[in-house]
C-alpha positions as CSV (number, residue, x, y, z in Angstrom):
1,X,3.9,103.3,-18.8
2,X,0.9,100.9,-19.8
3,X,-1.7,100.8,-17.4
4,X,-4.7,98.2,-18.0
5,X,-6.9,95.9,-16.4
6,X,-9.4,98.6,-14.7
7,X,-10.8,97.6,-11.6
8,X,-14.2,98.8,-9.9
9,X,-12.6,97.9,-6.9
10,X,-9.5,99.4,-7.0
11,X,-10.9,103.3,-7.7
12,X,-10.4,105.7,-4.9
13,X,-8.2,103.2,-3.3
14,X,-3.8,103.8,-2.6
15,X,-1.3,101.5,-3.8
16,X,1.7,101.9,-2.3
17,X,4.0,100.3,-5.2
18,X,1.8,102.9,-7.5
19,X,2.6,105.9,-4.9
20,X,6.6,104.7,-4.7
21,X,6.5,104.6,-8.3
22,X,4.1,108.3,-9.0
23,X,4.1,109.9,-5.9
24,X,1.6,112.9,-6.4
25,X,2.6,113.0,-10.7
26,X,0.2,110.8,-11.6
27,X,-3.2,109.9,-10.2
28,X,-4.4,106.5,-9.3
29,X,-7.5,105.3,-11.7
30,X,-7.9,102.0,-10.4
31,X,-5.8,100.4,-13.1
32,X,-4.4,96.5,-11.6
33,X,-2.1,96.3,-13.8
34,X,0.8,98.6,-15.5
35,X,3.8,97.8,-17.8
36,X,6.6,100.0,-17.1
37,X,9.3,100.4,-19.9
38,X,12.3,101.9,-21.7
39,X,14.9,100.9,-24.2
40,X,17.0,98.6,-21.3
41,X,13.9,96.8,-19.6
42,X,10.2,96.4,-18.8
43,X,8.5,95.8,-15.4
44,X,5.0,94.3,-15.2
45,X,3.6,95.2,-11.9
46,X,0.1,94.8,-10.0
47,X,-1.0,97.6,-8.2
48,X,-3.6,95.9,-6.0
49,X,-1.3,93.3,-4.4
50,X,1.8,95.7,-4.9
51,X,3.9,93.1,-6.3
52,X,7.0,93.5,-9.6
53,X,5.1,90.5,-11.2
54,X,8.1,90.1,-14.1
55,X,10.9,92.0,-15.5
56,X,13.3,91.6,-18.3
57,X,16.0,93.7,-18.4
58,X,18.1,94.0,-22.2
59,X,21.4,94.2,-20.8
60,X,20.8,90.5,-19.4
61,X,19.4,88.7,-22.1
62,X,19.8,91.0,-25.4
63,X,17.1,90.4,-27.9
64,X,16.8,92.5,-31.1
65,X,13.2,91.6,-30.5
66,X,13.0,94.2,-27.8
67,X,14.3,97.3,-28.8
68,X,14.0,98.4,-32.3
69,X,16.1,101.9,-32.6
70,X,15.5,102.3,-36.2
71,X,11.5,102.4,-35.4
72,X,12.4,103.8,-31.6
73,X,10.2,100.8,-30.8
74,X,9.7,98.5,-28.0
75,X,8.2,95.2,-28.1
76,X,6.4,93.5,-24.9
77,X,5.7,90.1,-24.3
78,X,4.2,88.2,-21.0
79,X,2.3,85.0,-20.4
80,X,-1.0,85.9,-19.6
81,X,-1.5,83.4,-16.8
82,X,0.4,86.6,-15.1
83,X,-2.2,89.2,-15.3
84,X,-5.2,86.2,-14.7
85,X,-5.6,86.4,-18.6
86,X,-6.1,90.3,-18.1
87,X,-5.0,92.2,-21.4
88,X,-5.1,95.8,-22.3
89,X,-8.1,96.2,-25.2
90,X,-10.2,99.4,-26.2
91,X,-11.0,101.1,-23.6
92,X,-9.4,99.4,-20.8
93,X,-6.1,101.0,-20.5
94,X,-4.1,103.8,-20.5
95,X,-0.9,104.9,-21.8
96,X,1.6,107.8,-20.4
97,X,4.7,109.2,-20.8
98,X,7.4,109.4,-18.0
């Protein structure tokens, strides 16, 4: 999981897609936005209006632009008129493991 687009706002705060999704795993930083993603599909989801914002799912539309298993690489792609122009840069995300 990708988690970017920190927000002031949103610290100390619950989400309750972020808490479906967690539970008590992982804490809530006050991140707005998070990619979600395996080898089949990637979620984009925003955490202060708890809303799946897109989702593309491999078995649907196969792209050898999505997975690469040689590299055990995944490549993401969204419009970012989804996230208001919001991109993850230095400093302003965070990456886990689930």
């Amino acid at each position: 999981t990708l988690f970017f687009g920190k927000d002031k706002r949103l610290v100390g705060q619950k989400s309750h897609l972020f808490d479906e999704q967690f539970g008590t795993n992982v804490p809530f930083e006050g991140y707005r936005y998070a990619v979600r993603f395996d080898q089949f599909e990637a979620g984009l989801y925003d955490y202060a209006t708890n809303e799946l914002i897109a989702k593309y799912i491999y078995g649907i539309d196969p792209t050898g632009d999505y997975f690469d298993a040689d590299a055990n690489r995944v490549t993401i792609k969204f419009r970012r008129a989804l996230t208001d122009g919001v991109l993850p840069f230095d400093g302003d995300y965070k990456l886990i493991g689930q």
